[in-house]
N, C-alpha and C positions, 0 to 999 in steps of 0.2 A: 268489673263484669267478667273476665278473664277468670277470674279464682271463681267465682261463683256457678261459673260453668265448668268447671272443673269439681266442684264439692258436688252440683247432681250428678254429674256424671258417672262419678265414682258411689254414689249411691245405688247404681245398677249392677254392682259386681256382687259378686256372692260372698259373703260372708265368711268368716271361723271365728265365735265368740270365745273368746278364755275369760274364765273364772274370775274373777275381784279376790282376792283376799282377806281385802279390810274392807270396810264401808266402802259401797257403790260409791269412787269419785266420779270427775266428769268422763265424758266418753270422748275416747282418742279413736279415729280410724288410720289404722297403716295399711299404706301399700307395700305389696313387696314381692319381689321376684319367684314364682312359687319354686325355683333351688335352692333360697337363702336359707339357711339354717340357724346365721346368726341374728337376723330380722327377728325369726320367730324368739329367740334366744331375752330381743329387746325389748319385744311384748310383752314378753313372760316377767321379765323387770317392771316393765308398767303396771301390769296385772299385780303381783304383789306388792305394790307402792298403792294400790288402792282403783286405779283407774280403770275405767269400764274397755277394755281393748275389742274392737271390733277389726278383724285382721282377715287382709282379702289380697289374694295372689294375683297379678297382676301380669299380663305379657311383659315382658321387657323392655320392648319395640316403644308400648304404651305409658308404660310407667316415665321413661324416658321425655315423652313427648310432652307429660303431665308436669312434670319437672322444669322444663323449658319454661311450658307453660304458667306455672308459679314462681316465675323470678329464680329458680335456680340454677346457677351458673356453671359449669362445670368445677370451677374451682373452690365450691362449697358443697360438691352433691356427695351421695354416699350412695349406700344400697338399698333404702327404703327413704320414702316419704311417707309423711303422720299430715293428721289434719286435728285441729281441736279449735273450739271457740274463737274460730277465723282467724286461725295464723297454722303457720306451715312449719312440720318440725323435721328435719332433714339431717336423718342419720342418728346416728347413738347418741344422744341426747340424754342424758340422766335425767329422771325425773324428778328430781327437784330444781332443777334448772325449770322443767315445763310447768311446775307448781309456780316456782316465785314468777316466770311469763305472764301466767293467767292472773295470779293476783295483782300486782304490778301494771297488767296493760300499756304498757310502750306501742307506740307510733309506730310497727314495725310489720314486714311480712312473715317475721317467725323466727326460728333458733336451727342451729346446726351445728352440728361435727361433721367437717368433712373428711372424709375416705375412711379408714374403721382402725382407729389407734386400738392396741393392744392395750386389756383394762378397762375402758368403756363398755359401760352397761352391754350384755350382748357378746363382746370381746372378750371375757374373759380367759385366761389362759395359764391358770395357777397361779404363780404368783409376779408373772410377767405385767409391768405395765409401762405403758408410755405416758408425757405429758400430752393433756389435752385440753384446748380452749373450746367452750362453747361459742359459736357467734350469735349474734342478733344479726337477723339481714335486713337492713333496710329497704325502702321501698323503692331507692334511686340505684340502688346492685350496693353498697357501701354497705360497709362491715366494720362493726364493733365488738370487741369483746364484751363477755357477757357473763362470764364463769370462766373460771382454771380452775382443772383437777391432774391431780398427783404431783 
């Protein structure tokens, strides 16, 4: 019940639609800090990977709270939360991590990268990158890996 009052709630914020580039996929909403630059950075990755981005700036204070709220731990959080097809995507997450998610459907509260490695979707920084695991979070706080990139 927690998450589901949490997905209308966040349905009262105001919107910024970006573009699809490829066939309309499903539709992701991200929250995110209206400073971040590289949030907007990770939409814009979604958007060109095909997904419908529905992107809404969010108080800090609240995004935070929302966070909490969805099972995220500080030790998994990043600078944006996502929502899609009832799982929670937390942080630069490549999308096809959130592809094989939805197809797949695991028992889970969602996927994350925590804190913003250099290289991930959004991070980009020439030709700097870091390693990075994707998680899967479970629904008891336990974390599995999920993906490794670089």
């Amino acid at each position: 019940m927690r998450r589901r009052s949490f997905f209308l709630a966040a349905l009262a914020l105001p919107a910024l639609r970006l573009p699809a580039h490829a066939a309309q996929g499903p539709e992701i909403r991200v929250l995110k800090s209206p400073s971040c630059g590289c949030c907007t950075a990770w939409a814009n990755h979604l958007s060109a990977a095909g997904f419908s981005v529905d992107l809404r700036d969010v108080p800090d204070e609240q995004l935070w709270t929302m966070k909490d709220r969805l099972g995220i731990r500080d030790e998994t959080a990043s600078c944006h939360t996502a929502m899609i097809e009832g799982y929670v995507i937390e942080g630069h997450v490549p999308a096809e991590d959130i592809t094989r998610l939805i197809n797949e459907r695991p028992d889970a509260l969602g996927l994350a990268v925590p804190g913003m490695p250099i290289g991930s979707p959004g991070m980009e920084m020439g030709d700097s990158t870091e390693p990075f695991t994707t998680l899967l979070l479970l629904a008891d706080g336990e974390t599995r890996a999920f993906a490794r990139h670089g």
